[in-house]
N, C-alpha and C positions, 0 to 999 in steps of 0.2 A: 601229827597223827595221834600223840597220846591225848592230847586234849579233846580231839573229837571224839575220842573213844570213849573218854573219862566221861564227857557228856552224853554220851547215849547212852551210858549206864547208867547216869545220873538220872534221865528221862524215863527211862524205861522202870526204874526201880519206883520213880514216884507216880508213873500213869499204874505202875502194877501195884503201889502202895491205895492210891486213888477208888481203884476197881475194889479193893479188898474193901475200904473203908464204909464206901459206897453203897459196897453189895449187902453188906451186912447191915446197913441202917434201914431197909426196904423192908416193908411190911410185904408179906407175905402174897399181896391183891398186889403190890405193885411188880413183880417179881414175875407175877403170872403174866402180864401184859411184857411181858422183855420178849425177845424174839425167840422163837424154842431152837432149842441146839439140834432139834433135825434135820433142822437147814441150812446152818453152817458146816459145810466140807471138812470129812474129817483128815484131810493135810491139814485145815487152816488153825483147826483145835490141836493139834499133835505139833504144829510150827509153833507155836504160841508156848503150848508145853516146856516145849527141850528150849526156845529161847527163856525164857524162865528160868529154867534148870541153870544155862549158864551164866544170865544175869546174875543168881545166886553165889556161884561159885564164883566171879569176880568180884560181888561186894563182899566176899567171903577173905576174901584173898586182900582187898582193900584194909577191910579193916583189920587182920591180922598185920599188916603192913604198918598200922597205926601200935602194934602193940596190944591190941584189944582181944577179946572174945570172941570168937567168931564164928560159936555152935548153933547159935538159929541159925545163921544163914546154912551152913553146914549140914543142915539135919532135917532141915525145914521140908519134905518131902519122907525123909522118913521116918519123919511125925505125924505127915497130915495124912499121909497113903500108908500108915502102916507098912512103909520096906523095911525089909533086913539089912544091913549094912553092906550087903553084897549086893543086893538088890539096887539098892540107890547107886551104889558104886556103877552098876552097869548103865543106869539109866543116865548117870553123868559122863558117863564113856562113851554113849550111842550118841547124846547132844553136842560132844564134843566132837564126833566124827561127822557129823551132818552139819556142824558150824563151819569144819575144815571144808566139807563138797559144797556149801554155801559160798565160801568166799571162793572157792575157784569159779563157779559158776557164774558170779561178780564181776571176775576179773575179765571174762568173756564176753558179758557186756559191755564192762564199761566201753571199748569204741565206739561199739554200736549204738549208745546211748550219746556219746562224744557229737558221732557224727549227725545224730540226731537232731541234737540241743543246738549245734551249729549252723543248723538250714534257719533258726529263730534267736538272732540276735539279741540280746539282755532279755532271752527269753518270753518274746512280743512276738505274734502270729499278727503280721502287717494287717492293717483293717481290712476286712472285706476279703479276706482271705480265708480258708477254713485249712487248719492245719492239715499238713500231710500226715495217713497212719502211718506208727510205729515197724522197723523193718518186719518181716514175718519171722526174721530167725529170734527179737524177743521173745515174741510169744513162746518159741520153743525152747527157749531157755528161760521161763517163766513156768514151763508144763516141765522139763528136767529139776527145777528147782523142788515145784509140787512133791515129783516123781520120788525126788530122795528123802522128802518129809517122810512121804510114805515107805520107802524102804528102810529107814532109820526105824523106824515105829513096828515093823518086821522084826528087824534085827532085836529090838528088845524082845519082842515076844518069845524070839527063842531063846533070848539070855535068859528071861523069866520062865517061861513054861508056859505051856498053854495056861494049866489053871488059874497061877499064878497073875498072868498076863491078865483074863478075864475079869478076877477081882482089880487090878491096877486100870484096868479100859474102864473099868464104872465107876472108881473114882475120878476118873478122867472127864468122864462124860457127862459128871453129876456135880462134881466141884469147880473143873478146869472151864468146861465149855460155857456155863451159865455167865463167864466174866468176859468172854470174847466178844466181840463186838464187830459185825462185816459193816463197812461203809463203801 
């Protein structure tokens, strides 16, 4: 289990290393042709956020583990969002509670996902056949999942304040979403 873990941090740090790299090398005409972030859901852009946050704080945690330095990853938000230390503090305590209601909400799949994947043997929909949809209670635990992106994303605004909050929403919205990508 820690190996899988170690790898999706490992994925995640370099698709999120990729985006940064990427975004930045784009002249400015090609930038405009991306998709506008009015139309990416703002759960999808605030999910994307706080999983960030905590990717941070385990390669933070990583490489302190090595012995090493480990104040960009540490800080790395409130450097680029201008937060106060308390600030940041809350915003990794809301990603942290919403990773907690993420994995319970996981664990309530995973059957339903079990029994799923089980109607389709080494994962092959027989020929000529058109898969069965997904039970309906995913989807509702796919709309609960959304539900507490967006409750998390609450929660900080009141650790922040409203003002507060509105200046950290437009950096959100101006730095965070332009790297999201819906497929």
């Amino acid at each position: 289990m820690k190996k899988k873990q170690a790898l999706t941090i490992v994925c995640v740090l370099s698709l999120a290393a990729c985006v940064f790299a990427f975004g930045r090398r784009q002249d400015p005409s090609a930038r405009a042709s991306q998709q506008p972030t009015a139309n990416i859901p703002e759960h999808v852009i605030y999910k994307h956020l706080f999983h960030h946050v905590m990717a941070l704080k385990r390669k933070a945690e990583d490489v302190e583990k090595e012995g090493k330095d480990a104040t960009q990853f540490k800080t790395h938000f409130t450097r680029k969002a201008t937060l106060t230390p308390e600030q940041s503090s809350a915003l990794e305590e809301v990603a942290s509670e919403l990773e907690q209601e993420e994995q319970m909400i996981a664990e309530r799949a995973k059957p339903l996902i079990a029994a799923y994947k089980a109607q389709y043997p080494n994962g092959q929909v027989p020929h000529g056949q058109t898969p069965v949809p997904p039970p309906p209670e995913l989807r509702k635990l796919s709309e609960e999942r959304d539900a507490s992106v967006l409750r998390a994303r609450d929660r900080l605004r009141l650790r922040l304040g409203d003002a507060e909050f509105a200046r950290f929403d437009n950096f959100v919205k101006t730095k965070i979403a332009p790297n999201v990508q819906m497929q």
